[in-house]
C-alpha positions as CSV (number, residue, x, y, z in Angstrom):
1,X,-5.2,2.8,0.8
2,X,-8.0,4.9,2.1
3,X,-10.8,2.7,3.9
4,X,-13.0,5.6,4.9
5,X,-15.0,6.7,1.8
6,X,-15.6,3.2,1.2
7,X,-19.4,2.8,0.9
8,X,-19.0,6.1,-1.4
9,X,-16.6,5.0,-4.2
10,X,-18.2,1.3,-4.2
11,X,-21.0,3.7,-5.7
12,X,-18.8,6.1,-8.2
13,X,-20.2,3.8,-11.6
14,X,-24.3,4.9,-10.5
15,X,-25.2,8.2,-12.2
16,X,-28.4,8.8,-10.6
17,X,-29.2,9.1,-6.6
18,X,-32.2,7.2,-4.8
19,X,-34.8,9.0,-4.6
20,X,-34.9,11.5,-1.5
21,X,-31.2,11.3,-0.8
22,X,-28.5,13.9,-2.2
23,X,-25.9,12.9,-4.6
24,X,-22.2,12.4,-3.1
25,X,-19.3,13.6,-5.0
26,X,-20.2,14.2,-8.5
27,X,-17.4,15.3,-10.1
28,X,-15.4,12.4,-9.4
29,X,-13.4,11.7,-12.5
30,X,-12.5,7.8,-12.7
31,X,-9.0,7.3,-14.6
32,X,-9.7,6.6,-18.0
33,X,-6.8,4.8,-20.7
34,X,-4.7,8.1,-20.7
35,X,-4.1,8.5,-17.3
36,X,-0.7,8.8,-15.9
37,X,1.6,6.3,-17.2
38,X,3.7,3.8,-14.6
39,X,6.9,5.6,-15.0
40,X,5.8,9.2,-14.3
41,X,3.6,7.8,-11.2
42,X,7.1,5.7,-9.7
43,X,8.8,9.4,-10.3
44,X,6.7,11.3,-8.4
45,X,6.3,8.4,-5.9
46,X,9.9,8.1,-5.3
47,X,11.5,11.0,-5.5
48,X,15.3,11.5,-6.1
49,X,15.8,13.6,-3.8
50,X,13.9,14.9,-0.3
51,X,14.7,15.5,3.2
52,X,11.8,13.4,4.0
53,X,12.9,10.5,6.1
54,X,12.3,6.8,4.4
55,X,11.4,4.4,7.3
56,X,11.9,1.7,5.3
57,X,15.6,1.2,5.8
58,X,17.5,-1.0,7.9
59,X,17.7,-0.1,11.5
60,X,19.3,-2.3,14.3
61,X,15.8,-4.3,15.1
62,X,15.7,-6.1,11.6
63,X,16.3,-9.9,12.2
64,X,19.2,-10.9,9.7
65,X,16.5,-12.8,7.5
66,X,15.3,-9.6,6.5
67,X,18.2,-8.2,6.4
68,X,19.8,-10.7,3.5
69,X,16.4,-10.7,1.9
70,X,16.5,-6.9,1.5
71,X,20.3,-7.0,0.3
72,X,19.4,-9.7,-2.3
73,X,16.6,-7.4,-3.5
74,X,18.4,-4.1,-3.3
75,X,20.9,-5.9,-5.8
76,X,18.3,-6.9,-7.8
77,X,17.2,-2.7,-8.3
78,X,20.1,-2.3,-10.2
79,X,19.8,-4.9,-13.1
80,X,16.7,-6.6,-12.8
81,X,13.8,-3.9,-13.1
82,X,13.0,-3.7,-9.4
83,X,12.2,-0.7,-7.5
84,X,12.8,0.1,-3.3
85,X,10.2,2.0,-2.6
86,X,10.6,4.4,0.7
87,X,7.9,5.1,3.2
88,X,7.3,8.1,4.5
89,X,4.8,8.8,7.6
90,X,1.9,9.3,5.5
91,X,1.2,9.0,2.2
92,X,0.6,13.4,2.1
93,X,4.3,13.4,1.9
94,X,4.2,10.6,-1.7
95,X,1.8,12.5,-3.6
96,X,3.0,16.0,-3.1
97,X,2.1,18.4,-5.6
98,X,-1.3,15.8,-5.7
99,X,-4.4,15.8,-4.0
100,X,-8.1,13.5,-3.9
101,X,-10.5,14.2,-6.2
102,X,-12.5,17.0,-5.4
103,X,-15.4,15.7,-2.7
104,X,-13.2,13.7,-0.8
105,X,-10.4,16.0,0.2
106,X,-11.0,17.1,4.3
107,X,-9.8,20.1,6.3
108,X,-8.3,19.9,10.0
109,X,-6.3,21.8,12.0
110,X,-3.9,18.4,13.0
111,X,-0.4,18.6,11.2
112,X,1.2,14.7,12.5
113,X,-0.6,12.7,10.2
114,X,0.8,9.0,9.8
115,X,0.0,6.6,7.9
116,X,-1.5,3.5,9.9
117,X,1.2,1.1,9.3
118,X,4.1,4.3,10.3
119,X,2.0,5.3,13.7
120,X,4.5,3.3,15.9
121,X,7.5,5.1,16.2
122,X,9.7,3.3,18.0
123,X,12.3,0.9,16.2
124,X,11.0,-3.1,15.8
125,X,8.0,-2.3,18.0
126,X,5.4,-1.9,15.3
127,X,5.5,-2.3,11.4
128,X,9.0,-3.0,10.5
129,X,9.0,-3.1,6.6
130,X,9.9,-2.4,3.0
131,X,8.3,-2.7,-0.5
132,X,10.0,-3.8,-3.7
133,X,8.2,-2.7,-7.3
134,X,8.4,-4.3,-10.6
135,X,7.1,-1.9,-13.3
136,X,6.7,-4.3,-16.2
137,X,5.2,-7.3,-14.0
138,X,3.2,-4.9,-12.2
139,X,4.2,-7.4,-9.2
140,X,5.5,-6.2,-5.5
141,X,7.5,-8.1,-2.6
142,X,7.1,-6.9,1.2
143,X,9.2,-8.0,3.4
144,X,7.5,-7.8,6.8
145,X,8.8,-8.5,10.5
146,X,6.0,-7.7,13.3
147,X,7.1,-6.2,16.8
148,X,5.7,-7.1,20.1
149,X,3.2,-3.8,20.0
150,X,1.7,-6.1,16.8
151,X,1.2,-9.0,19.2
152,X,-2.2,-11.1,19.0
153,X,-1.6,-14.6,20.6
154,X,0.9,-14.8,22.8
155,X,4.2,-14.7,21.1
156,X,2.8,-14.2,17.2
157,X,1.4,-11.3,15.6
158,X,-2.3,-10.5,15.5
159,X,-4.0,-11.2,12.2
160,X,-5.4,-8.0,12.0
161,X,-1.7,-7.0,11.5
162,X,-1.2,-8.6,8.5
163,X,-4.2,-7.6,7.0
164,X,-3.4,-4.2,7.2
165,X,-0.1,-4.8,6.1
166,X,-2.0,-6.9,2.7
167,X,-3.9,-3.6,2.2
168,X,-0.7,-1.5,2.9
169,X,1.2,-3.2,0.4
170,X,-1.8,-3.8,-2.3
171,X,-2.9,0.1,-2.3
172,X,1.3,1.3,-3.4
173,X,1.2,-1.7,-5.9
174,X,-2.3,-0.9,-7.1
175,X,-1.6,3.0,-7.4
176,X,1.4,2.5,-9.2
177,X,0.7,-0.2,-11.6
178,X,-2.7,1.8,-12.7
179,X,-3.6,4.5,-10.5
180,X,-5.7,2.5,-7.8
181,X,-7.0,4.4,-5.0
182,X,-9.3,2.5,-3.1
183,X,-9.9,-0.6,-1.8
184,X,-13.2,-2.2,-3.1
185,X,-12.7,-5.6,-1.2
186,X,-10.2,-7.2,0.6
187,X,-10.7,-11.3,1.1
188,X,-8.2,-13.1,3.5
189,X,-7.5,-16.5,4.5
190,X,-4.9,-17.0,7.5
191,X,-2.9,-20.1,7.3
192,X,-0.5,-20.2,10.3
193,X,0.8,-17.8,12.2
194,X,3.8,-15.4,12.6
195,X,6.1,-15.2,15.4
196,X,6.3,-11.9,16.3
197,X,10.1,-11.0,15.2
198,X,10.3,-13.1,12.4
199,X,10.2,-12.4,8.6
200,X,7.2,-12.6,6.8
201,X,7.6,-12.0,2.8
202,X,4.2,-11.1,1.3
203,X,4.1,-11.5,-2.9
204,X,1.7,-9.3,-4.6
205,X,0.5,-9.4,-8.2
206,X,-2.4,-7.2,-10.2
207,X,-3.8,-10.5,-11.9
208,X,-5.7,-7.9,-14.3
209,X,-7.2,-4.9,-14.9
210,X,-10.9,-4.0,-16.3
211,X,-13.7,-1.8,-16.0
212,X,-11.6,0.6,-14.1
213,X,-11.0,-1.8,-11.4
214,X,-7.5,-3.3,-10.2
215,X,-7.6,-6.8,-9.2
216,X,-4.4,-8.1,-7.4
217,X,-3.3,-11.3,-5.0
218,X,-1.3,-11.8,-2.6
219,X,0.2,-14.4,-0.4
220,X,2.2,-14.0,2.7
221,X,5.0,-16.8,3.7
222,X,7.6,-17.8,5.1
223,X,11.5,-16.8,3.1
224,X,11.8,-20.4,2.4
225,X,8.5,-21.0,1.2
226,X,7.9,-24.1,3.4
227,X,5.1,-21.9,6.0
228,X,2.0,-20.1,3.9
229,X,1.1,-17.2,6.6
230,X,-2.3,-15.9,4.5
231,X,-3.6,-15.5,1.1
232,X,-5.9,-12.9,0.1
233,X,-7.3,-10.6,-3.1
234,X,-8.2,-7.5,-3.4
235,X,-10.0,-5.1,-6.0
236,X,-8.9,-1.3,-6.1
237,X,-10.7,1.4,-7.7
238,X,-8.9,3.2,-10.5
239,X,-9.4,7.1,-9.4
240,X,-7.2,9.7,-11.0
241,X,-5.4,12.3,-8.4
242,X,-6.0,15.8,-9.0
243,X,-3.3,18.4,-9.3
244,X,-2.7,21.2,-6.0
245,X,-3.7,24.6,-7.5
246,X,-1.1,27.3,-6.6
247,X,-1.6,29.4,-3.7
């Protein structure tokens, strides 16, 4: 979810610093077995009602393969468990109310931050995608169609775009099945490639959870199954989110 930090958090289980150097965040509290359950974090991560928009709605550029995938899954939100999740431009705007622990939060006088996957703004050029959630199976399906401005090879989308979209779509399904913040690894094998306007469906799972680490898999293929895109796994740090004080 947040890449920079990285080198610190991998370091969050030492107590004591080297010798000569200063310690680095502290305080940092690491979610313990009462953290915040599943349901209150998909509340707060999807809220009822907001005047936010949600780019993770059909516009006019979505191929009709993702188009009948998404229907089949919105169908399946109101019997089967599932959850849409929407996108906002950064992920300020999902944990409102919320901020990192105290160490890692930064000041700046910029106001347009977007997330990486959200920072091309114009319809099917970029990162056209949404994320379902399933609460109980701790389990999440992207559906993912690359625009041109994700081009690597002529004609197909760079890897580099997928891999961020594997990150993308572990760090929401690693925060909301246990409160996973950062990305401790990320391990990728790419299989074949996607042609830039296609759909790619990427199927994500936390395999388990222990010493306050998440580890999940995913693999990224075609909507028939037939064409395996990538496989990866990734392990999250479990970090707790610390409440705003009031002004």
């Amino acid at each position: 979810m947040i890449r920079s930090g990285f080198q610190v958090v991998a370091r969050l289980g030492h107590h004591r610093a080297l010798p000569g150097t200063c310690r680095i965040l502290p305080r940092l509290n690491l979610t313990s077995a009462s953290g915040s359950s599943t349901d209150s974090l998909v509340s707060r991560f999807c809220p009822e009602k907001t005047d936010l928009k949600d780019y993770a709605l059909p516009n006019a550029s979505w191929c009709p393969d993702m188009l009948s995938l998404y229907q089949e899954f919105l169908e399946k939100t109101k019997a089967d468990g599932w959850i849409k999740l929407p996108s906002f431009k950064s992920n300020r705007d999902h944990i409102q109310g919320l901020k990192l622990p105290s160490g890692l939060a930064v000041t700046s006088d910029k106001s347009d931050w977007r997330i990486f996957t959200r920072c091309i703004p114009m319809e099917g050029q970029g990162y056209e995608y949404v994320i379902f959630f399933h609460p109980s199976k701790k389990k999440s399906v992207c559906l993912f169609q690359p625009g041109p401005y994700l081009e690597g090879a002529p004609g197909f989308a760079h890897g580099g775009s997928l891999a961020a979209l594997m990150d993308e779509t572990f760090s929401k399904t690693a925060y909301l099945a246990g409160e996973g913040l950062f990305t401790l690894s990320l391990n990728i094998r790419f299989k074949n490639l996607i042609p830039v306007g296609s759909l790619a469906v990427l199927n994500v799972a936390v395999e388990k959870m222990e010493d306050q680490k998440l580890y999940m898999s995913c693999v990224a293929q075609s909507r028939d199954g037939q064409t395996v895109y990538a496989k990866s796994s990734g392990v999250f740090l479990q970090l707790q989110l610390e409440e705003e004080s009031s002004p």
